[in-house]
N, C-alpha and C positions, 0 to 999 in steps of 0.2 A: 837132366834138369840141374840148374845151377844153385847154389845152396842159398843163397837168395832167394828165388821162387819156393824152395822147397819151404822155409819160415816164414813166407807170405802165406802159402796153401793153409802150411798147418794152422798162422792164426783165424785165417777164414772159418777154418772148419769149428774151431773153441767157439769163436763166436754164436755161428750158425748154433751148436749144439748148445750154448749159455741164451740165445735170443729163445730156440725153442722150449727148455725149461722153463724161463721165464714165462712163455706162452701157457703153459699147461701147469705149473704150478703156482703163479702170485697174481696171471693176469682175473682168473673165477673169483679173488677176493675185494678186486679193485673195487670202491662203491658199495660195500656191504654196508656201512654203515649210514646209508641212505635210505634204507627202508625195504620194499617189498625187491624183488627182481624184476626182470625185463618178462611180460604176460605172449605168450605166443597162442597165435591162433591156427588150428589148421581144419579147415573147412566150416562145423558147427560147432569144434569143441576147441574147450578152454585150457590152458595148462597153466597154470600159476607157479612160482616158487617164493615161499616167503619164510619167517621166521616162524618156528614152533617154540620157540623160547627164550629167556631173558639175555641166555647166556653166548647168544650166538653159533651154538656150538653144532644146530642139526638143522635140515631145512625139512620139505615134505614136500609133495608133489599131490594135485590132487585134480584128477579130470572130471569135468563135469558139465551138463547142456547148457547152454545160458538162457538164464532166468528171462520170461515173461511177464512184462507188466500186466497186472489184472488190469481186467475191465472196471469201470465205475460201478458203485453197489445198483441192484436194480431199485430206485421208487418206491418208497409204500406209499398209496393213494391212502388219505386222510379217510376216515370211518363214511361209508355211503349213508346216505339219507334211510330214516327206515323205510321197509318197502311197506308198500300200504295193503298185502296180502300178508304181512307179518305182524302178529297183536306186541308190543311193548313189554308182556312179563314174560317173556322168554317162550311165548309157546309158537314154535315155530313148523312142528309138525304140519299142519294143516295145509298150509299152502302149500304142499307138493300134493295135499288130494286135492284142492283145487285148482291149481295153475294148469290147466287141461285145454286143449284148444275144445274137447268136446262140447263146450256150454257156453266160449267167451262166440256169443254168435249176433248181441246187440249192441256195437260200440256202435250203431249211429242212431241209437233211443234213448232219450231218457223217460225215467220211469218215475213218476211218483206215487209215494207210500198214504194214502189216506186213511191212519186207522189209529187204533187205543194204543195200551200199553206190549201188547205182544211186538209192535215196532216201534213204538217210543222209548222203551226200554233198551238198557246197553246204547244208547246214543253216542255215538261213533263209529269205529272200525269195529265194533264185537254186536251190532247192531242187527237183525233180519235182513235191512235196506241194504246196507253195508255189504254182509257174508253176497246177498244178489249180485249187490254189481261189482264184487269179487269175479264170481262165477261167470257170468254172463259180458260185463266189460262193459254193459251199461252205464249212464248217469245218469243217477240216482238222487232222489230228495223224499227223506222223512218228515212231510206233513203232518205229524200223528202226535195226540195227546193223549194221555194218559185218565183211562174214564170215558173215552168219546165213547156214544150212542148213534147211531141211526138215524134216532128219534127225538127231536127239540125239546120237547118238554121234558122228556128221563132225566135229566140230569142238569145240576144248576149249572154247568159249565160248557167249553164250546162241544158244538154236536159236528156229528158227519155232513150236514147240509151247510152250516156256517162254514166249518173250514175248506168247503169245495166252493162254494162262494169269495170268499176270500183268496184262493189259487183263480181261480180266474180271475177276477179283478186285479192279481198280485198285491193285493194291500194286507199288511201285516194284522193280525187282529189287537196285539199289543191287550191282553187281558188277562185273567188265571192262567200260570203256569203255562203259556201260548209260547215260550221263547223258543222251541225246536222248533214249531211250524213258522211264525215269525222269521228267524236266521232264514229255513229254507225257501220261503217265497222270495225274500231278496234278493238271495242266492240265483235263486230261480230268474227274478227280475234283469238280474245282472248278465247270466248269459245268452251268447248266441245261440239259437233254435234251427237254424235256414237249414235246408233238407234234412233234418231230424227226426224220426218219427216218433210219437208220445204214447206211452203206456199209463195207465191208472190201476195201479191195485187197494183195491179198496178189504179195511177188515172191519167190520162192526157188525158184533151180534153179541160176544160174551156177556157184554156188558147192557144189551137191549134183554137178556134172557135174565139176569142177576138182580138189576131193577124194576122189571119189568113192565117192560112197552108193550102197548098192546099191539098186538099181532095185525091186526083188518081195524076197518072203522072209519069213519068221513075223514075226510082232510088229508091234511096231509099227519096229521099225530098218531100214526101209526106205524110197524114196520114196514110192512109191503110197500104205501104209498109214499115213505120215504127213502126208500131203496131206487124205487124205479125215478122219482123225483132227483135226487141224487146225480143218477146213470142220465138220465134225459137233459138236464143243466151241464154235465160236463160235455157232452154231447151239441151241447148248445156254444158254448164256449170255446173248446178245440172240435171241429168236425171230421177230426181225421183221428183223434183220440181212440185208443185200446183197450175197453173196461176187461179188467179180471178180479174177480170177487173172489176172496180168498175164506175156503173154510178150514178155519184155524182148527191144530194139533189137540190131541184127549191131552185132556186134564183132571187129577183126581178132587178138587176144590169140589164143592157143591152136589155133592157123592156122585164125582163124576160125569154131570151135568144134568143128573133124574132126580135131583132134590127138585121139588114142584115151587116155583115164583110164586108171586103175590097173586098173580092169575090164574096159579094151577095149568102153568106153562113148563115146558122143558126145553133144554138146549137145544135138543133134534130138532123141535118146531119152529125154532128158527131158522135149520138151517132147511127144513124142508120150503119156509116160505119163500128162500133166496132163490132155489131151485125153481118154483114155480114167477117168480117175476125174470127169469130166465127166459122162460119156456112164454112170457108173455111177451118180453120186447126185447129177448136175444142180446146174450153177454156173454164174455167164460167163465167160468169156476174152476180157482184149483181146488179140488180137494186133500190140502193137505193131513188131514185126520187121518184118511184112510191109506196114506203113501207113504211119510215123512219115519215110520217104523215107533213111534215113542206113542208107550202104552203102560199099561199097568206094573209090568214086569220091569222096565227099564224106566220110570220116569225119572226117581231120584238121579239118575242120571246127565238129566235135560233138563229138567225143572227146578228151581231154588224154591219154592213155596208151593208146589203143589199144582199150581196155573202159570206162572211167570218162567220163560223160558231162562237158563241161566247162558252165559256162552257159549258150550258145546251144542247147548238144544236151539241158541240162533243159528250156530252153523248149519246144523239138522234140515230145519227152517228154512235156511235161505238155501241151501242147496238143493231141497228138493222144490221149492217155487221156480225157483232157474229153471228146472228141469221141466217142469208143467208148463211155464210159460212160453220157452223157446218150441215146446209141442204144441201150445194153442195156438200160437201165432204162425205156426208152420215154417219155424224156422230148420228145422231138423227134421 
């Protein structure tokens, strides 16, 4: 080789070996002072190389899955309506003992309540009518005033023969204390009936035994003949109509109902006389007294005043009429 070439080779090789140092000792710093490094991917995973400090002087290496956007939060639906098997002060137990298919067996009847204070009383959702058409899935309308009799003359106010007079004609009576029965004949007025079937529970005695209506006798001023008067006008009215005459829960008021009336009458005698206008021109009876379990031992229970059921004793109440009436009617 001629000495020529030979100082050609060797600057070649200076170079070559000054280009590769260069490569591997100043080219890794090129660009540092632009921020993170260059992000390499291999397959799912990530590899980063960036600054761990102010000072330049270290990097760090950190592998890791790459992040998922979450989904959007899910919706809270704004507070549902109350349900109308759940009372407003927080008592919410109940409606799991009644939300039962075993009783809801009349949603294509409605049912009206013809009677005193045991269902005019509690007027709303904590109502006898109410706990019913809870149970049963019924539509329901509380007729009832507070005091009604049987008997027209008992009492200065509307009786059992006016306010069934009044539901049939749908005219409001507009008089004492009428504004429950009133609301519900409107009510009543207002809806659709078309293949509906109609029940009538009727309650009047407490209050025919307390002032005492006489039992028999001309006319119609009596129990008996106002009972069956009554049952024969609603009958006149709706002819497809379902009488159930309802013998209301023991009560300790009126030492239990053997304090003797103005007549030297007792509670039982009235209820024995519903029985026999029964057995003359055929109706049903629930017997609630002897079913509904509230008695002597538990009535503080059920009862706010001795007679007057309080909340728990309408549920009592209307839970077991559901049960009598879904039986009389042969629905179960």
């Amino acid at each position: 080789m001629s000495r020529k070439a030979e100082i050609v080779l060797k600057i070649s090789l200076v170079m070559l070996a000054l280009l590769g140092l260069f490569y591997f000792l100043v080219r890794p710093h090129l660009g540092r002072d632009k921020g993170d490094g260059d992000d390499l991917t291999v397959s799912d995973t990530s590899v980063s190389i960036s600054e761990s400090s102010k000072d330049n002087s270290k990097t760090s290496v950190s592998t890791e899955t790459p992040s998922v956007e979450p989904g959007p939060e899910p919706s809270v639906s704004a507070d549902p309506e109350p349900d109308p098997g759940v009372t407003q002060d927080g008592d919410t137990n109940y409606k799991d003992w009644i939300d039962t298919e075993e009783f809801r067996l009349m949603g294509n009847y409605d049912v009206v309540f013809l009677g005193d204070s045991i269902f005019a009383d509690n007027d709303g959702p904590e109502s006898v009518p109410s706990y019913f058409g809870y149970y049963t899935g019924a539509r329901v309308y509380n007729m009832s005033k507070g005091g009604m009799c049987a008997v027209i003359e008992t009492a200065g106010w509307l009786s059992c023969p006016e306010a069934t007079e009044a539901f049939i004609g749908l005219t409001p009576v507009e008089d004492f204390e009428t504004e429950i029965i009133d609301r519900e004949i409107k009510r009543y007025a207002a809806d659709d009936h078309t293949d509906r079937g109609l029940v009538v529970v009727l309650d009047c005695c407490i209050n025919d035994y307390t002032m005492a209506s006489p039992l028999t006798g001309g006319g119609d001023s009596n129990f008996k003949g106002s009972v069956i008067n009554t049952i024969n006008r609603l009958r006149e009215g709706y002819p497809w109509v379902r009488i159930v005459y309802m013998i209301p829960h023991y009560y300790s008021e009126f030492d239990g109902g053997t304090e003797l009336n103005a007549l030297n009458r007792i509670q039982t005698d009235y209820f024995d006389m519903i029985y026999q206008c029964q057995a003359e021109i055929g109706f049903n009876i629930a017997d609630i007294r002897s079913k509904c379990g509230i008695d002597a031992t538990n009535e503080s229970l059920y009862l706010k005043d001795g007679l007057h059921p309080n909340s728990d004793g309408c549920k009592i109440i209307g839970k077991t009429l559901a049960d009598e009436v879904t039986r009389l009617l042969g629905l179960r």
